[in-house]
C-alpha positions in Angstrom: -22.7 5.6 -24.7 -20.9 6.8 -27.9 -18.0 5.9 -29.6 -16.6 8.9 -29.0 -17.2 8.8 -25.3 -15.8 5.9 -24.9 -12.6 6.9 -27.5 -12.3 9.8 -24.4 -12.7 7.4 -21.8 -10.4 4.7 -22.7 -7.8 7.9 -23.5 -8.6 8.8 -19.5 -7.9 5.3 -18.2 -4.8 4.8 -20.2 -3.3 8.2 -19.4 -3.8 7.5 -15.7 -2.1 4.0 -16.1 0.9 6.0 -17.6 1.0 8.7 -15.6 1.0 6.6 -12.3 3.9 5.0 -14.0 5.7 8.0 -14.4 5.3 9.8 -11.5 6.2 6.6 -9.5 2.6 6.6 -7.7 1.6 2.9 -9.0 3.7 1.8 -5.7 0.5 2.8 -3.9 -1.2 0.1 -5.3 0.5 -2.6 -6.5 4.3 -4.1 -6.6 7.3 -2.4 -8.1 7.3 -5.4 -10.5 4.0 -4.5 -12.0 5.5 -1.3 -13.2 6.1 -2.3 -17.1 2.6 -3.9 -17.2 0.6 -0.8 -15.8 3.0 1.1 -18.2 2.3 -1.3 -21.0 -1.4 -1.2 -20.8 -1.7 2.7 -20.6 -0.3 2.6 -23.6 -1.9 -0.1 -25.5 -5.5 1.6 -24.2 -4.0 4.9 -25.2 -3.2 4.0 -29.0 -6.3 1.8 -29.2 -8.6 4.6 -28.5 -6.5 7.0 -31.0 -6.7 4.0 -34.0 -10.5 3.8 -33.3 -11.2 7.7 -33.2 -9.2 7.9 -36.4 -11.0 5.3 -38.3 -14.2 6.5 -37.0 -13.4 10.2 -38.8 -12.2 8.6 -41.7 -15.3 6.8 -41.9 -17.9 8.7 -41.1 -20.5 10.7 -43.5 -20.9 14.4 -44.1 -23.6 16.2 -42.5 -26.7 15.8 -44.6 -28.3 18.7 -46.2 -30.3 19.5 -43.5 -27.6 19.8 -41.1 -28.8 16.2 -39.4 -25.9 14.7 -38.1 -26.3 10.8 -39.7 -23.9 8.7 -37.7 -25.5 6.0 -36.2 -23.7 6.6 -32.7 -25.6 10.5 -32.5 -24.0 12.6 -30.1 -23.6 11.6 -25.9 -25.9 13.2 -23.8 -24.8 14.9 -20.5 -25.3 11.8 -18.7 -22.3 9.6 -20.5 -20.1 12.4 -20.5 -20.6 12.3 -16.4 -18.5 8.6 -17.0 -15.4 10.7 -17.7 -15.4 12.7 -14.4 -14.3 10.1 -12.2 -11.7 8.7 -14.3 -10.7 12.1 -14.8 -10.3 12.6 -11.2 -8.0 10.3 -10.8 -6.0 12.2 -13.4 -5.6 14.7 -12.0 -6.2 13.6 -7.8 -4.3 10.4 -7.3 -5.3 8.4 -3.8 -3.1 8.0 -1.4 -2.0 4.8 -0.1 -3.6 2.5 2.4 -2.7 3.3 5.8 -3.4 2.9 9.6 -7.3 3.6 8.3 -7.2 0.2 6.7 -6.0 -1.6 9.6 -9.6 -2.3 11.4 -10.1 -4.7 8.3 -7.2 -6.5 8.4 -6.7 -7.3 12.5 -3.3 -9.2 13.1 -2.0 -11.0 10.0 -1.1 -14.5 10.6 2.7 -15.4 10.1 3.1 -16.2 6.5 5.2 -19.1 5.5 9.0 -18.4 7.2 11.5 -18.1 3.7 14.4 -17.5 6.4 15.5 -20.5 9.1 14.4 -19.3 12.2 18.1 -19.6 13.1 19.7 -17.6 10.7 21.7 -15.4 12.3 21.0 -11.6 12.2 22.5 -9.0 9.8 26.1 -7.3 11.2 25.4 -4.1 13.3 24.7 -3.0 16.6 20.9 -2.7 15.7 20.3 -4.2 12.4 17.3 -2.8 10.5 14.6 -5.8 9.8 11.5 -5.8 8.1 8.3 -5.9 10.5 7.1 -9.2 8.2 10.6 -10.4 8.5 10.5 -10.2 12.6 6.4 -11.8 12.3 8.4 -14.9 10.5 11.2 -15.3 12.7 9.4 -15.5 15.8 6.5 -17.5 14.6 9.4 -19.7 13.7 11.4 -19.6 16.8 9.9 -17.1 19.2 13.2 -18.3 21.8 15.4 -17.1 18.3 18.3 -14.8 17.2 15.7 -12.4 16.9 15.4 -12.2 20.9 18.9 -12.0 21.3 19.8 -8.5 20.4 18.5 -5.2 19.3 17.1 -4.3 15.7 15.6 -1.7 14.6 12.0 -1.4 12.5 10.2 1.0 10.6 6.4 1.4 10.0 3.4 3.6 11.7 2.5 3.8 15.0 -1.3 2.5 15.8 -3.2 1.6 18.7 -2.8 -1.6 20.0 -5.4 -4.8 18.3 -5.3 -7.1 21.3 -4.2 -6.9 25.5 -0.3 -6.5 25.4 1.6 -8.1 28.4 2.8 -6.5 31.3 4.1 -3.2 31.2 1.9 -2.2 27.9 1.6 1.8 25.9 -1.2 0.1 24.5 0.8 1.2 21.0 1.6 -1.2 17.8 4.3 -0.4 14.7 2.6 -1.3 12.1 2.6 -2.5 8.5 0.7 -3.1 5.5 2.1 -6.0 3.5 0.7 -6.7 -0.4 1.4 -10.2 -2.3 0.3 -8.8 -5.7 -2.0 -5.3 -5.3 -3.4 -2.9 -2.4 -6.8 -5.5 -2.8 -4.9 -7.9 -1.1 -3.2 -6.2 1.7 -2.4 -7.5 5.3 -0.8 -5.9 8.3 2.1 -6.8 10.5 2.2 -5.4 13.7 4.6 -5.6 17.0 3.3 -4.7 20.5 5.4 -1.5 22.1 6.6 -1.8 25.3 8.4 0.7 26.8 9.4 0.5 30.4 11.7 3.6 30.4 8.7 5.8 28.9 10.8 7.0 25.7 7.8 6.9 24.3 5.6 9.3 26.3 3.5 11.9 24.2 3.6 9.4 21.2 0.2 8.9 19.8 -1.0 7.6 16.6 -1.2 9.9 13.4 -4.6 11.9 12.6 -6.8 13.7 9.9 -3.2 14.8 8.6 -1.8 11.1 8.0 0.0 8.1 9.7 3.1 9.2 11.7 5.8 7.2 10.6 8.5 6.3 12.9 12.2 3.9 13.3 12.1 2.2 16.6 15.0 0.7 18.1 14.5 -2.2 20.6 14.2 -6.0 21.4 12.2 -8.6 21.1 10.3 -10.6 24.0 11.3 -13.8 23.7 8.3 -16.0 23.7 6.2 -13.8 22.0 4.9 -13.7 18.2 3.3 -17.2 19.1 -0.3 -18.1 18.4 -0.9 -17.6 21.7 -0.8 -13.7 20.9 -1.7 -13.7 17.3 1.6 -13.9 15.8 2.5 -10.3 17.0 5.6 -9.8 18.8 6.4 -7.5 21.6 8.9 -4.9 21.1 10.6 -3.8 24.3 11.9 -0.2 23.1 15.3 1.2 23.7 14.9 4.4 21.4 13.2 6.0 18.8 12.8 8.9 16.1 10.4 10.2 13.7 10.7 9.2 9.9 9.2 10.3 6.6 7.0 8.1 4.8 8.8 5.1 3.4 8.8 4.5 -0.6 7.6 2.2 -1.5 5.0 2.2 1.7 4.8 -1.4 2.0 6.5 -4.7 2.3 6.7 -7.5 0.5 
C-alpha cells in the first residue's frame, strides 16, 4: 500500500468518525458519553492524514526526464485502492443498530448487579414508565417487590418468546438490548407477555422491514424474574400501542 492510499484511507475513517458524530448515528454503537472521543479521533485521523499528504508533496521529487515517476512509494495498484471501498461504504451507508436479529446470541441476560433497593418505592403515576433492565433488577432483587404491586409501563420490541412462559402464555417477549461500553458488548432484557384479555391478538414480531417497537402497560407476576425462569419477568398486559423507534435504542 502507498502513502497516498493510506493518506485517503485514514481521511475515510476519520470522516466516518465525525460524521457519525454529527448526524447523531454513533448511538448505534456505543454510549452517548463516547460522543467527544469518536468526535475527537475523526478529527485527530483527519488532520494527521492531511499533515502527512502535505509533507509528502512538499517532499517529493520532480518527475525525471523520462517521465519515471521516482518516489519510492510508486503508485497503488487497483488492488489497495479496493481497501477504500468498504470504509467508504460506511460513508456513505451507515448500519443500523442491533436489533431483535441479535437476540439468538445473547439468550436471557442474567440480572446485573441491583443499583436500586429492591424496595424503593416506584416513581408517582398511575403507570410509571420503567426501564426493562430497571424491572430485570428489581425482581431479581425482590421478585414479591413494589414492582408487583402496581402497573408500569415499558418500552422495547416485541420477539418471540426464549424459554416456556407460565400459564396463560402469547409465547411473546418485550425486549431489549442493553450495552455497558459499545454494541460488541451488548445483552438483552426481556419480560414474558401475558395477556389474558387477548389485547394482544394479531401482534407478531417485526420482519424484513425492522423490529416493531411498542409501550406496553401492565403488571408484574409476583414471583417471577427469579433464577428459576432466567431472570425474565412475566408481564401480565393491561394495554398497549405502537411506538417509533427509541433514540438512543438501547439502555444503559
Amino acid at each position: 500500500m502507498t502513502r497516498d492510499t493510506q493518506h485517503v484511507l485514514l481521511v475515510l475513517v476519520g470522516g466516518v468518525l465525525i460524521k457519525i458524530v454529527l448526524d447523531g448515528s454513533y448511538l448505534r454503537y456505543v454510549r452517548p458519553w463516547s460522543a467527544t472521543p469518536v468526535l475527537v479521533a475523526g478529527v485527530v485521523l483527519v488532520a494527521v492524514a492531511l499533515v502527512a499528504l502535505v509533507r509528502d508533496l512538499r517532499g517529493r521529487p520532480p518527475t525525471g526526464d523520462h517521465g519515471h515517476d521516482h518516489h519510492p512509494g510508486g503508485r497503488a495498484g487497483p488492488a489497495a485502492w479496493l481497501l477504500v471501498l468498504p470504509v467508504l461504504a460506511l460513508l456513505l451507508v451507515v448500519p443500523p443498530a442491533l436489533g431483535s436479529g441479535a437476540l439468538a446470541g445473547f439468550g436471557a441476560r442474567a440480572a446485573p448487579t441491583v443499583a436500586t433497593p429492591a424496595d424503593e418505592p416506584l416513581p408517582p403515576g398511575a403507570a410509571p414508565a420503567l426501564g426493562l433492565l430497571d424491572v430485570v433488577s428489581r425482581t431479581a432483587a425482590d421478585p414479591h417487590g413494589p414492582v408487583t404491586e402496581r402497573e408500569i409501563t415499558v418500552t422495547g420490541f416485541v420477539a418471540p418468546s426464549v424459554a416456556t412462559p407460565p400459564a396463560g402464555p402469547t409465547g411473546l417477549d418485550v425486549a431489549r438490548l442493553v450495552i455497558s461500553c459499545c454494541a460488541a458488548d451488548a445483552s438483552a432484557v426481556r419480560l414474558h407477555l401475558d395477556d389474558p384479555s387477548g389485547r394482544l391478538a394479531g401482534v407478531v414480531p417485526g420482519g424484513a422491514e425492522g423490529d416493531r417497537w411498542v409501550t406496553i402497560r401492565g403488571r408484574v407476576v409476583a414471583g417471577t424474574g427469579t433464577p428459576a425462569d432466567g431472570h425474565v419477568p412475566t408481564l401480565s398486559v393491561t394495554g398497549w400501542w405502537p411506538v417509533a423507534t427509541p433514540d438512543p435504542v438501547y439502555e444503559y
